[in-house]
N, C-alpha and C positions, 0 to 999 in steps of 0.2 A: 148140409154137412158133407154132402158126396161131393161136390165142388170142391170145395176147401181143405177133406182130404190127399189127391193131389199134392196142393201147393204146399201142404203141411213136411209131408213126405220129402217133395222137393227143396224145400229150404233145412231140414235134417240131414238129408242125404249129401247133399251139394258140399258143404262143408270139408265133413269127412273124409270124400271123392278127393278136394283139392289140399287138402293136409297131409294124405299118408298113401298117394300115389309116387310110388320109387320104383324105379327100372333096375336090378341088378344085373353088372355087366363083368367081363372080367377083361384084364388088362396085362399087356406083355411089350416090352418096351423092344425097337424096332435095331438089329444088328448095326446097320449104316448110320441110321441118326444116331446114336451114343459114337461108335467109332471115328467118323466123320471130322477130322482135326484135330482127334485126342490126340494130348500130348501129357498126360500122366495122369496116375488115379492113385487114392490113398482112403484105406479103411481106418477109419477113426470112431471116437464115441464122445458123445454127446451126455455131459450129465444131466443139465437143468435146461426142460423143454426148450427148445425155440420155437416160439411161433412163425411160420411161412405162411399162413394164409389167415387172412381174418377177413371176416363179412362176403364181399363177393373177388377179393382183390391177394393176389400175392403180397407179401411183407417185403422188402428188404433186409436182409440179418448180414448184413458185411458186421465184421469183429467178435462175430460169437466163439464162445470158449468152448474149447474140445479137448480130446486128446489123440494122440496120433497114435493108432496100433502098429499099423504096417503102409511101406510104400511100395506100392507095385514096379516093377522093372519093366522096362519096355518090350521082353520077350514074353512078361506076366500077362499084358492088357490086353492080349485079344479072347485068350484064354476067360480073365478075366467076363468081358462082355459076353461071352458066349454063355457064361455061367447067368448071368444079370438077365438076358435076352430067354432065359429059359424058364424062368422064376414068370407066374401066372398071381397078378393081383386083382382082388375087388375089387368093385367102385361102385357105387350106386350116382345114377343121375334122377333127382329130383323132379317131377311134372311140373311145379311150380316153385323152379327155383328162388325166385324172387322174395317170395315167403318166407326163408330160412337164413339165419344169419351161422355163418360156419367160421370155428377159429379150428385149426390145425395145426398143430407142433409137431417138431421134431425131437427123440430121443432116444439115448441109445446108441446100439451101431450102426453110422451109414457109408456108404461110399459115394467119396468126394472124387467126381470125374472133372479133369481140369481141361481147358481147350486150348487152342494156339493163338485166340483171338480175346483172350483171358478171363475170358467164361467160363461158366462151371456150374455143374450140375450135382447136387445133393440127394444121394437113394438112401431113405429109409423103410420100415419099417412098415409105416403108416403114413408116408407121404413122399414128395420128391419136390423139389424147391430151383426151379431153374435161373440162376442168375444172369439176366442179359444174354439168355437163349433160351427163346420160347419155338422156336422152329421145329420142336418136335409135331410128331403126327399125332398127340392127344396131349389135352393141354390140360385136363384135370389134376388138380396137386392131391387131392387126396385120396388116399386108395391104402388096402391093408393086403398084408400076406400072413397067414398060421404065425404063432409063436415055434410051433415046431419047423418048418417049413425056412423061414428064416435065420432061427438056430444053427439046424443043419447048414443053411447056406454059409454063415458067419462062419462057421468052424471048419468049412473047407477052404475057408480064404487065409484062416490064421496061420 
């Protein structure tokens, strides 16, 4: 029985270890990479989720339905990103990502950063969605900031 307790141990243990091993990190998006060819940004809202990321893969969401609150002015956008660059999100990475199937939507209000090379970058809330530009310096989509925290943000932009 002393033998076997071990491996007993081992095969309960083992499990657990690779199920609900998660690394919490936090995340703040990089002045130059957002600026970087912006050529306009626009806060808008999102009623009915879009999904941006399912399983281990980005979505495509060209033609999703919004509404446009405000359009930033070209004297707005740096101001703009400086506010964005200042905002501190969550992220947990996974030990065994592979294990975990993740759908992520978008909802709510985001800002839509557009590029010269007709890319565009989606911030919300709970995720960020890069269309045809992955060239940031962290490529995780999903990540969250406070309901207060983002409030606040949103209502210094309106």
């Amino acid at each position: 029985m002393k033998k076997k307790l071990p491996l007993i141990l081992f095969i309960l243990v083992i499990p657990f270890v690779l199920t609900s091993c998660v690394i919490a990190r936090n995340f703040s998006y990089n002045y130059n990479d957002l600026s970087n060819d912006l050529v306009g940004a626009e806060l808008i809202y999102i009623e009915e989720t879009v999904i941006v990321f399912e399983i281990h893969w980005p979505v495509s969401i060209e033609g999703f339905e919004h509404n446009l609150i405000k359009t930033f002015s070209a004297d707005e956008l740096s101001g703009l990103i400086e506010a964005i660059t200042d905002l501190r999100f969550g992220y947990e990475i996974l030990i065994v990502p592979a294990s975990v199937s993740t759908v992520i939507g978008m909802q709510g209000y985001c800002i839509a950063l557009h590029y010269a090379d007709g890319s565009y970058i989606l911030i919300g809330q709970h995720a960020d969605h890069r269309e045809n530009r992955i060239g940031l310096s962290q490529n995780r989509t999903g990540r969250s900031i406070s309901d207060e925290l983002w409030e606040d943000f949103i209502s210094r932009l309106s």
